[in-house]
Structure formats: structure tokens, C-alpha cells
C-alpha positions as CSV (number, residue, x, y, z in Angstrom):
1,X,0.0,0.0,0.0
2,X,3.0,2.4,0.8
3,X,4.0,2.4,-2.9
4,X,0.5,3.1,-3.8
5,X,0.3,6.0,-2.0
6,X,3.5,7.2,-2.6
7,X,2.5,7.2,-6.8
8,X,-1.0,9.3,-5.4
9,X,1.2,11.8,-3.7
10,X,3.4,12.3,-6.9
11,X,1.0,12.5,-8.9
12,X,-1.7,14.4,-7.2
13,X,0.5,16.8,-5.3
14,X,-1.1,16.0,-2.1
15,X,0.7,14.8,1.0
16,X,-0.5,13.0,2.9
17,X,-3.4,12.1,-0.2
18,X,-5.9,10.9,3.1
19,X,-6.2,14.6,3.2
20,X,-7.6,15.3,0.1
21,X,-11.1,16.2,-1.2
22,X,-13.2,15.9,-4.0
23,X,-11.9,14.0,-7.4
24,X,-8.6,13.7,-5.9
25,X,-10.3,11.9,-2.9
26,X,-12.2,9.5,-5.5
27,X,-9.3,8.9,-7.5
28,X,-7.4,7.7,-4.1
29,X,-10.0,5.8,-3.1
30,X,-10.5,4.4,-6.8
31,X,-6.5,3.7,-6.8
32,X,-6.6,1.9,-2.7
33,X,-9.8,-0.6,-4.3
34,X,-8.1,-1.5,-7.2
35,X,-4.3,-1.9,-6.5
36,X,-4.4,-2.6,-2.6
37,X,-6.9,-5.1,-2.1
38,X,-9.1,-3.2,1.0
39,X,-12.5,-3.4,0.5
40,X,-15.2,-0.4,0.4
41,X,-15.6,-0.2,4.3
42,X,-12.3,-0.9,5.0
43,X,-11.1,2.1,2.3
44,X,-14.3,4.6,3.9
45,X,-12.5,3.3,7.0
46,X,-9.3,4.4,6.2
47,X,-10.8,8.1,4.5
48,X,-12.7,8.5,8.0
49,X,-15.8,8.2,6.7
50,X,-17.0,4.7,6.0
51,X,-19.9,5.2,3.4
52,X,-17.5,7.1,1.1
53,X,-16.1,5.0,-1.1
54,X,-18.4,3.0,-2.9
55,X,-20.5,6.0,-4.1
56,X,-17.4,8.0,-4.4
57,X,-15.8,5.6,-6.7
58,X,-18.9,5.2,-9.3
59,X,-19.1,9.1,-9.1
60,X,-15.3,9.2,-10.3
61,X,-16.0,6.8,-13.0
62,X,-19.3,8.5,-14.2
63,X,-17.2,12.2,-14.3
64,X,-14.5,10.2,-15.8
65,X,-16.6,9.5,-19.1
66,X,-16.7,13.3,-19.4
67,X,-13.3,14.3,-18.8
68,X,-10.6,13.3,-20.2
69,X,-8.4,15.0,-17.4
70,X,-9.7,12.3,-15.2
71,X,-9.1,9.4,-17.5
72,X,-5.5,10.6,-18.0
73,X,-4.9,10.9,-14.8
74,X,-6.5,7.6,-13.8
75,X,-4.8,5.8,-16.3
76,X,-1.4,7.4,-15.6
77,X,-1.6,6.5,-11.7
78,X,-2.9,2.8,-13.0
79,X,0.2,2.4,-15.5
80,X,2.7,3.8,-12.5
81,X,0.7,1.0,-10.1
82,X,1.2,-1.6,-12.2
83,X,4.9,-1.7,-12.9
């Protein structure tokens, strides 16, 4: 998970990225679900709030359809995640 977060700090500019708010905040929790293994509750858990992340994460993805700012982004932390 430390590399993880360390590719969200980079590439978000946030430190630490649990801080965060808004898209950057979906794209963290989008990033934690799909690289890191926690679940929803266990994410909303680690954001403070524990209903968060599910409905955070499909908001993310239906904003990401619409910008392609977010899909870069996404798909640059993804690619940086991966390998």
C-alpha cells in the first residue's frame, strides 16, 4: 500500500493524499480498491468516513466519461501502479 500511496502523492500533489477532497479523494479511493486489495468499508474506514467509497468511486468513474483529465490521470496512476 506504501507504494501506492506514494505514486498518489506524486501524482496528485497531495501529501498526505488521506487529506484530500473531492476527485482527488475518488481517485485515491479508486486507486486503494483497485491496486491494494481493501474493500469499500475498509477504504471509507481508512478516509474517516465509512460510506464514502463505494459511491465516491462510481461518481469518479461517471465524471471520468466526461473528462478526459480524469481518465489521464486515472490511467497514468494505473500504468505507475502496475509496474
Amino acid at each position: 500500500m506504501d507504494a501506492v500511496l506514494a505514486v498518489l502523492e506524486k501524482e496528485t500533489g497531495m501529501s498526505p493524499v488521506f487529506l484530500s477532497t473531492g476527485t482527488t479523494r475518488q481517485v485515491v479511493m479508486t486507486t486503494l480498491y483497485n491496486f491494494t486489495g481493501p474493500n469499500n468499508r475498509e477504504i471509507g474506514h481508512l478516509e474517516g468516513d465509512c460510506s464514502i467509497a463505494s459511491q465516491g468511486r462510481k461518481r469518479l468513474g461517471d465524471r471520468a466519461e466526461n473528462d478526459q483529465k480524469i481518465r489521464v490521470l486515472i490511467e497514468e496512476i494505473s500504468t505507475k501502479c502496475q509496474g
